[in-house]
TILUM-636505 format. One record per residue (C-alpha): x, y, z; residue in one letter. Coordinates in steps of 0.001 Angstrom, whole numbers, padded with zeros to 6 digits, always signed. Layout:
BEGIN
XYZA ...
***
This chain:
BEGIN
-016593-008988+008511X -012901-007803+007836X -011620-007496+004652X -007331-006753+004589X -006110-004346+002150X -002415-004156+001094X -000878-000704-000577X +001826-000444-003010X +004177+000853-000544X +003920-002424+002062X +001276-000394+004181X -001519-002587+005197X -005120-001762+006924X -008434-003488+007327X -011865-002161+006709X -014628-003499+009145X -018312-003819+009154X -020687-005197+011962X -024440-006196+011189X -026705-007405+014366X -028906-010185+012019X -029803-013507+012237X -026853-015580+011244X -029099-017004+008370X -029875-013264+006993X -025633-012445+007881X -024745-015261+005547X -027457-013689+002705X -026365-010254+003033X -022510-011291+003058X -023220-012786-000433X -024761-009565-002020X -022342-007089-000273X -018492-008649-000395X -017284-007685-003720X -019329-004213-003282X -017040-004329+000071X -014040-004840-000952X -013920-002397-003425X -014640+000361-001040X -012593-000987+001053X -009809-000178-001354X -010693+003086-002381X -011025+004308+001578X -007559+003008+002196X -005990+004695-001192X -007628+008040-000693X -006619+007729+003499X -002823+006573+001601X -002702+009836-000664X -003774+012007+002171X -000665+013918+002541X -000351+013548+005976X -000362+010200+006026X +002374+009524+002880X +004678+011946+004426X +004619+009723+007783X +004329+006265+005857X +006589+007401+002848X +009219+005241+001889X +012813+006289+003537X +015500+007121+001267X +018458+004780+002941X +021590+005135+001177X +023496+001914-000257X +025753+001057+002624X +023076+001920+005089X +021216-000735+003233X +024288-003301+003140X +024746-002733+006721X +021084-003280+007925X +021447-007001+005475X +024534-008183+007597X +022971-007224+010768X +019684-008734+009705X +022145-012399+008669X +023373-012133+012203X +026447-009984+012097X +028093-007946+014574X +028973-004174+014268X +032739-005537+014776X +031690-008392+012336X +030170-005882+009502X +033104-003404+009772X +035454-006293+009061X +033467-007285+006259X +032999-004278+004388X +036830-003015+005815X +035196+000464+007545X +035649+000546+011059X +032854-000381+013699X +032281+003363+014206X +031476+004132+010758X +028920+001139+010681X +027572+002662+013991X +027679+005839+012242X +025298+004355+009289X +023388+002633+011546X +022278+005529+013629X +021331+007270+009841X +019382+004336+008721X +017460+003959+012186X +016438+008020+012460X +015251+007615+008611X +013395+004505+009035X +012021+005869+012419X +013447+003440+014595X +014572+003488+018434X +016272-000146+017832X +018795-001444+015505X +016435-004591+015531X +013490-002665+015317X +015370-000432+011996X +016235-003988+010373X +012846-005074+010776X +010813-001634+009248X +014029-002478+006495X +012470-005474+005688X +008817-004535+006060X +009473-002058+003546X +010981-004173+001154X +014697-002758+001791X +016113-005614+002880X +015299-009648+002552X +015614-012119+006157X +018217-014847+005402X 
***
């Protein structure tokens, strides 16, 4: 049995279990122990969440407003050219914000920053 657990911050994780039973005695036990599951299921992923560790590599980046803007037009479709014509900054200062907003979100890839953006609940797809 795995049972999905969503965090506040968009992190997700699973808790698993494994039983070698009958499949009658499985669907007997399942009953009795879900709820009982679930909850710890939980609680292990918010204590492994406020391990501090872990929330300074999962924590939320702090991307500034353009940086944000800029990821939303590339994530509609737009070009660096594009962008800097719509926001009337040149294609070196969107390159400029995009390299900030992909070493903060931990990204190698423009795509790949546009798509922890809207993972993380930065940024919405269009």
């Amino acid at each position: 049995m795995t049972i999905p657990v969503r965090g506040p911050y968009g992190d997700r994780g699973m808790f698993s279990v494994v039983r070698s039973c009958s499949e009658a005695e499985w669907a007997s036990l399942r009953k009795e122990i879900a709820s009982g599951l679930q909850t710890h299921a939980t609680l292990f992923h918010d204590r492994l969440m406020r391990n501090g560790r872990t929330m300074s590599a999962m924590r939320q980046p702090a991307l500034s407003d353009r940086e944000k803007e800029i990821l939303q037009w590339i994530a509609a479709g737009k070009s660096q050219p594009d962008v800097g014509i719509i926001l009337n900054i040149s294609t070196r200062t969107v390159e400029v914000h995009l390299r900030s907003a992909r070493e903060k979100l931990g990204a190698l890839t423009t795509p790949q920053a546009v798509a922890r953006a809207i993972g993380m609940g930065m940024i919405y797809p269009i």
